[in-house]
Structures are given as structure tokens and as C-alpha cells.
N, C-alpha and C positions, 0 to 999 in steps of 0.2 A: 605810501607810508612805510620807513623803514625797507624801503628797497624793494620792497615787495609789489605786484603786476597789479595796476589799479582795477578795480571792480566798479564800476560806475553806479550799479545801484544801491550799493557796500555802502561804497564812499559817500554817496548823496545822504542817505540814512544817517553813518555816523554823525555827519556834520550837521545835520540838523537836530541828531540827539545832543552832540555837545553846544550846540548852539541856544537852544529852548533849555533846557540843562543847567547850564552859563547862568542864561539869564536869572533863574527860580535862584540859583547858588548865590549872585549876587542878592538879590533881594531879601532872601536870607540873612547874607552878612548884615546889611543896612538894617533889618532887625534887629541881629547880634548886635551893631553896633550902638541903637537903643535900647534895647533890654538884654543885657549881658546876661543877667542870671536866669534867664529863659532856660529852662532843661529844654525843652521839645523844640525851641530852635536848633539848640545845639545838637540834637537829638538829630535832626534834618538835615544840619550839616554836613555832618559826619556819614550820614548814611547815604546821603546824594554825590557825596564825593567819593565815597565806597562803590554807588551803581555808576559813576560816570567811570574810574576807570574799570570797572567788569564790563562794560561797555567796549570799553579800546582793545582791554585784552581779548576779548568774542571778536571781535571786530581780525585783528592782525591773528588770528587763528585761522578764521574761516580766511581767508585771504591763501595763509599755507597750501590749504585743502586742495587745490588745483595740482603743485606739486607731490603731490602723496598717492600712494597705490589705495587705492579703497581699503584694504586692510590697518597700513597706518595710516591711513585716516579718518577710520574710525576707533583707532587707540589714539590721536591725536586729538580730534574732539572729546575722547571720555575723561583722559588726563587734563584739557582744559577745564571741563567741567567739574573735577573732583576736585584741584586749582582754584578755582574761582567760588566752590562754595565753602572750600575749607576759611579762604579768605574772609568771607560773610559770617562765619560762624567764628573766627576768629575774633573780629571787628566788635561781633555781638559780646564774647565772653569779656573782651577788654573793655568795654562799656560798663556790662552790667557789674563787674567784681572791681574796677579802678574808678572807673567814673560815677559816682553815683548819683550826681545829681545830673546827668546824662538820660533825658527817656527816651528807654528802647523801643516805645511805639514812635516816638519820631526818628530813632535810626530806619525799623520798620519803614514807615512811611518812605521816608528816603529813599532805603534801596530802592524803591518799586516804581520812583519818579522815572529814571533814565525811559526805564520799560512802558510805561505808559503815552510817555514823549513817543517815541520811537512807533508803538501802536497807533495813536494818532496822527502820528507823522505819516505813517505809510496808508491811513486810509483816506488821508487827505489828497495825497500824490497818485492814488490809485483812483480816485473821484474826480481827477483834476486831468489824468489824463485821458481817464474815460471820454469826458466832458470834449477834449480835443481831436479824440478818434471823428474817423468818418462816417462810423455806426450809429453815433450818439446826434450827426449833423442829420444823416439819414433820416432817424429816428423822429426827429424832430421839426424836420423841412417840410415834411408831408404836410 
């Protein structure tokens, strides 16, 4: 992505963040597109589309990390970090003072989609390949 040295378990991650992500965003819309004046759809929308790219940008960050001396890369991660939640707190003020018929518990919610995909995603893949190891055949041939 963007030039930068693939990570295999980076990359497996993202794309199944943006992928399950995707999916919730559409389903969403196809709400949106029955009930327009839903706040807490729109509320979901907005905030899932906020966690999906805080997602890519964590993502093409940690990716840098390899190229960086431990010192900036640890002012490289904190400057993402102050980045990415000035963005959120950004996103929030623009809601709650422009949008008002916008709920911030479904932006709330939203941001928190990406990250919960991603958690479930990685303990799926971690069960899955537990399940494939030879420990787990061992385990279980007896």
C-alpha cells in the first residue's frame, strides 16, 4: 500500500477490517436510503467512515515503523496518534454544533465499529490457526 514493504499480518487485518466494515457501511446506507431522517443512522455513518479511515491511516503508519530508528518511531507513532484523535474530536465538534439532527451516540458507536471488527477478526484468525497447528492435532488425536 502506497509503496510501502508489505506486512502480511498488517495487511490480512486491514482488509478484513475494511472488508466487514464495508459491509456494516453499506447496510447502513440501504437504511439511510429508507429512513433518511434517521439521526443515529447517520450518526453511524459518519462515525464508521471516520473509524474506517483511522484504520488505514494506523495501518500505513505502523507499516513506516520498520524504516524508523526507535526514537522516531516512537515520535512517529505519538504524532499519528495526536493526528488521528484530533481528527475524531474534530468530526465530533462538527456534528454536535453543525449537524444537529446528527446523534453523537451513533457517531460514538461508529467510531468503535472498525475496532471491534478488527478485535474479532484477529481472534478468529488466531482460533483458526490455532485449530491448524500441530499442537492442537496432537492435542486432540490422543
Amino acid at each position: 500500500m502506497f509503496g510501502l514493504k508489505p506486512i502480511p499480518e498488517l495487511d490480512n487485518q486491514l482488509r478484513n477490517v475494511l472488508k466487514y466494515s464495508g459491509c456494516i457501511l453499506v447496510g447502513i446506507g440501504l437504511g439511510l436510503f429508507f429512513y433518511p431522517s434517521d439521526g443515529m443512522l447517520w450518526g453511524l455513518a459518519i462515525g464508521l467512515g471516520t473509524g474506517i479511515y483511522n484504520s488505514i491511516v494506523l495501518a500505513v503508519r505502523i507499516k513506516r515503523l520498520p524504516d524508523l530508528s526507535p526514537e522516531k518511531g516512537n515520535k512517529h507513532i505519538k504524532k499519528g496518534m495526536a493526528m488521528r484523535l484530533t481528527m475524531i474530536i474534530a468530526v465530533l465538534f462538527f456534528v454536535s454544533t453543525r449537524l444537529s439532527f446528527v446523534s453523537l451516540f451513533g457517531v460514538g458507536a461508529g467510531l468503535l465499529v472498525p475496532y471491534c471488527v478488527s478485535t474479532i477478526a484477529g481472534v478468529v484468525d488466531t482460533i483458526r490457526g490455532y485449530r491448524q497447528s500441530e499442537a492442537f492435532a496432537r492435542k486432540f488425536s490422543e
